[in-house]
N, C-alpha and C positions, 0 to 999 in steps of 0.2 A: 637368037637361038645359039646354043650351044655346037661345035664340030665337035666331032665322034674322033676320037683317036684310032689309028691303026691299031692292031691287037699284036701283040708283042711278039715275036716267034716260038717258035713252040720248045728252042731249042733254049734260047732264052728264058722261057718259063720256068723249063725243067733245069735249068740251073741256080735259077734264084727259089726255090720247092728246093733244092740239096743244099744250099748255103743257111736254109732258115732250118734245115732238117739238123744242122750242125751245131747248131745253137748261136748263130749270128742274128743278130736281133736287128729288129726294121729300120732303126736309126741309122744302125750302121750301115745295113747295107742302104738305105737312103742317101745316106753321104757320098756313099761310093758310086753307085749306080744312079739312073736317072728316076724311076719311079720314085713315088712319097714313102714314109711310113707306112701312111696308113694303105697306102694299096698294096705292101707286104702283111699287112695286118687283116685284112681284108680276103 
């Protein structure tokens, strides 16, 4: 069975929601931070 990840802070959220608002795209911010692409995409 799969474990459940913690869920990200909220304060966390809301800054990677303003860096994608920016037009920073999921790769990047993937490379830079820990989430995937696709859970920016998502």
């Amino acid at each position: 069975m799969v474990g459940h990840r913690t869920p990200y802070a909220a304060e966390f959220r809301a800054h990677m929601v303003e860096l994608v608002k920016a037009r920073r795209t999921p790769e990047e911010l993937a490379r830079e931070f820990e989430p995937t692409a696709q859970t920016f995409i998502n």
